[in-house]
FILUM-834339 format. One record per residue (C-alpha): residue number from 1; residue in three letters; x, z, y. Coordinates in pm, 1 decimal, padded with zeros to 6 digits. Layout:
// residues N
@num: NUM | residuo: ALA | u: X | w: Z | v: Y
...
***
This chain:
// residues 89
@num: 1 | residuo: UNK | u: 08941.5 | w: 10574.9 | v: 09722.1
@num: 2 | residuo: UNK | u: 08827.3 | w: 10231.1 | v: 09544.3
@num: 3 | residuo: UNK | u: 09015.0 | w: 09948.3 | v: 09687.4
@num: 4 | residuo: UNK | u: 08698.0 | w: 09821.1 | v: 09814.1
@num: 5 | residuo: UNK | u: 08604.2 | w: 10154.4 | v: 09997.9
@num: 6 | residuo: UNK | u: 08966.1 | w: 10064.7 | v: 10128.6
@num: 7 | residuo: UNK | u: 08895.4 | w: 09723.8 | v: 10256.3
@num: 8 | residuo: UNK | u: 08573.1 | w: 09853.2 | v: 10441.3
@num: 9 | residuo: UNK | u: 08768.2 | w: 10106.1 | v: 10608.4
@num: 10 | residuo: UNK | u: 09049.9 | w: 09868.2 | v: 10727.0
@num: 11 | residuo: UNK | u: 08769.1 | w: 09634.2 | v: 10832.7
@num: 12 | residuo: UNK | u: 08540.9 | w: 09813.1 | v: 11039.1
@num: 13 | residuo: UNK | u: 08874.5 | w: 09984.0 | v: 11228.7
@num: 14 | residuo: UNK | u: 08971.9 | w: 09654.2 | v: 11283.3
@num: 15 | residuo: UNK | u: 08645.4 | w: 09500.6 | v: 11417.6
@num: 16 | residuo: UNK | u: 08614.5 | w: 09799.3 | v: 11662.3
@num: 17 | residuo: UNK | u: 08891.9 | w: 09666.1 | v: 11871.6
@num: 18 | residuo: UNK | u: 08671.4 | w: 09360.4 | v: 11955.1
@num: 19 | residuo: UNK | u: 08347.3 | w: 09312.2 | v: 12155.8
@num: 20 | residuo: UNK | u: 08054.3 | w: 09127.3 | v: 12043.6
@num: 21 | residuo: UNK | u: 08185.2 | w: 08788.8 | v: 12215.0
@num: 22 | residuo: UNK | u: 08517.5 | w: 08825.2 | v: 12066.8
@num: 23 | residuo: UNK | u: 08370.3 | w: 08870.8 | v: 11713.1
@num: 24 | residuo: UNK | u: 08236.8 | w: 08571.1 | v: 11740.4
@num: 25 | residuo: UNK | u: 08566.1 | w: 08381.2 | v: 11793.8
@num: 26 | residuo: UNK | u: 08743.2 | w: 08533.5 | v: 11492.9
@num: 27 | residuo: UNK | u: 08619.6 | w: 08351.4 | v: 11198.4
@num: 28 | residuo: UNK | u: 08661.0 | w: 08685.1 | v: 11042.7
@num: 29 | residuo: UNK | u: 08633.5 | w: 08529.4 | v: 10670.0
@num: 30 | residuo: UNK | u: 08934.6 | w: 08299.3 | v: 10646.9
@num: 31 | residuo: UNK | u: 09093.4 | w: 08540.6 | v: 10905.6
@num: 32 | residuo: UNK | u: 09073.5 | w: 08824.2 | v: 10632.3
@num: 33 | residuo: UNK | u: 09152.2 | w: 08604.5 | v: 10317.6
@num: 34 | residuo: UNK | u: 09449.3 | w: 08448.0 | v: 10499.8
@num: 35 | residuo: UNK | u: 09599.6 | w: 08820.6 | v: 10578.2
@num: 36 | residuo: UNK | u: 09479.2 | w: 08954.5 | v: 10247.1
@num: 37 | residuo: UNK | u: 09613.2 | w: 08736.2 | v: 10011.4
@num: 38 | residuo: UNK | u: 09930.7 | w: 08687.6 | v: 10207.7
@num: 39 | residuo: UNK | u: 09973.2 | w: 09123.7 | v: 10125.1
@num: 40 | residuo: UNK | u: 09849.6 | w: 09105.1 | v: 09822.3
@num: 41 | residuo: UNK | u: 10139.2 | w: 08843.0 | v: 09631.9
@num: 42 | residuo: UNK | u: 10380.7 | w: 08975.4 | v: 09888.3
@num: 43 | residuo: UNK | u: 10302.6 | w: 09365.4 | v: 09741.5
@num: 44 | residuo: UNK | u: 10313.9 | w: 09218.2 | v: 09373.0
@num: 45 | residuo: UNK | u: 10612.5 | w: 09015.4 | v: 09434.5
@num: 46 | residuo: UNK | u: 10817.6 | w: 09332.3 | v: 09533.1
@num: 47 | residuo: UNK | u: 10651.7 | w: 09550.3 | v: 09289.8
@num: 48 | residuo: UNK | u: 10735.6 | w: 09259.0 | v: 09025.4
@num: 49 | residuo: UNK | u: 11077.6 | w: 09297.8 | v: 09129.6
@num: 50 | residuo: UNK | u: 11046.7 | w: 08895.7 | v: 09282.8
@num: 51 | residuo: UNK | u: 11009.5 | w: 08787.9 | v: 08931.8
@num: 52 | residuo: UNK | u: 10775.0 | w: 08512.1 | v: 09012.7
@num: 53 | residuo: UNK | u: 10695.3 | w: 08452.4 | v: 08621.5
@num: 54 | residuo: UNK | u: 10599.0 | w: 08859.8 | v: 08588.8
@num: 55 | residuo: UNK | u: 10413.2 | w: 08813.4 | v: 08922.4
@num: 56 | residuo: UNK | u: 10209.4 | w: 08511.9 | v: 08839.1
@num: 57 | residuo: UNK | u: 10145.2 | w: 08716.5 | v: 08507.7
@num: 58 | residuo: UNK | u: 10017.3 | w: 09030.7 | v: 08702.7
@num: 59 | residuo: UNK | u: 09810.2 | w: 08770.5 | v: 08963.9
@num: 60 | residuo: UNK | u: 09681.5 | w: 08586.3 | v: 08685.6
@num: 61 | residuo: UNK | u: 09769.6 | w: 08283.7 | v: 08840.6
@num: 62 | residuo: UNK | u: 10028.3 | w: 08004.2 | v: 08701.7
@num: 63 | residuo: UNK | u: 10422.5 | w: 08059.7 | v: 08828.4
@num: 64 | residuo: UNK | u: 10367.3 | w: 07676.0 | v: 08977.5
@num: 65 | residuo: UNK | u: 10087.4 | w: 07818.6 | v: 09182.4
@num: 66 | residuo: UNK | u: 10242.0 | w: 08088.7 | v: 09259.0
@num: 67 | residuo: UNK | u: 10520.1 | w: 07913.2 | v: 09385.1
@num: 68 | residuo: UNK | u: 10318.9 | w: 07723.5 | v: 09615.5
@num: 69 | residuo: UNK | u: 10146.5 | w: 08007.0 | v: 09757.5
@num: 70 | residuo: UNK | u: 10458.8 | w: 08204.4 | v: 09857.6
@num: 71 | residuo: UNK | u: 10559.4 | w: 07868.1 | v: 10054.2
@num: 72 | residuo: UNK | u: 10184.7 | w: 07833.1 | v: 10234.3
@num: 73 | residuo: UNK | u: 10188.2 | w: 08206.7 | v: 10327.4
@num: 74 | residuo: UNK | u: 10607.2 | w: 08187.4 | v: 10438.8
@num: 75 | residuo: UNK | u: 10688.0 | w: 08450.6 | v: 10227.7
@num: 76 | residuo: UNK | u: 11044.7 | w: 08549.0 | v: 10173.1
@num: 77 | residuo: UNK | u: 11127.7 | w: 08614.8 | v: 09843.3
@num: 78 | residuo: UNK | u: 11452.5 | w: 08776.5 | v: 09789.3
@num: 79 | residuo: UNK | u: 11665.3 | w: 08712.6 | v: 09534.1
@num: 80 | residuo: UNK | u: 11628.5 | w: 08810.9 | v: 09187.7
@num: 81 | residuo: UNK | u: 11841.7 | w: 09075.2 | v: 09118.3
@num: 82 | residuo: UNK | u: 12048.6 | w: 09058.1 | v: 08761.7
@num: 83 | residuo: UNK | u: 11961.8 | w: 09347.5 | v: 08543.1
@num: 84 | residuo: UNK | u: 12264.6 | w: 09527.0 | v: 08472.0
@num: 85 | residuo: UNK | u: 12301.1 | w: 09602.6 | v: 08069.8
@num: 86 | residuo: UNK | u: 12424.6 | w: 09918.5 | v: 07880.5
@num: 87 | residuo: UNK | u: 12791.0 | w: 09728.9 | v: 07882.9
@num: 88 | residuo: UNK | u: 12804.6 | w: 09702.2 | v: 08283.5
@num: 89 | residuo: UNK | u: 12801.4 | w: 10070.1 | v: 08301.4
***
């Protein structure tokens, strides 16, 4: 499945919980941007290993942006952890 065959999917199951006056009310667009990109640098963050310099890399975004995204979408970024080396073992 394409991730935009995905999107549709999660969209239309999401829409069918409301009626047509409650559709209305969701300003659906920034509703779906807001939730989307909050999963999307929260999913590359952890698959990045919360290396915010790889992440911005893989977003394609600058690690000063990306920096200011993870504080407007509050997400928590856990520490970096050290990579151990052949001598730590």
């Amino acid at each position: 499945m394409s991730l935009r065959d995905a999107a549709y999917q999660a969209t239309l199951s999401y829409l069918s919980a409301f009626d047509d006056r409650e559709l209305k009310a969701l300003r659906l667009h920034q509703l779906i941007f807001e939730e989307v990109e909050r999963g999307i640098v929260d999913a590359v963050l952890q698959r990045c290993q919360y290396n915010q310099s790889w992440a911005a890399d893989v977003l394609g975004i600058a690690r000063n942006s990306l920096r200011k995204k993870i504080q407007e979408l509050d997400i928590n970024v856990q520490p970096h952890q050290t990579r151990r080396t052949m001598r730590d073992e």
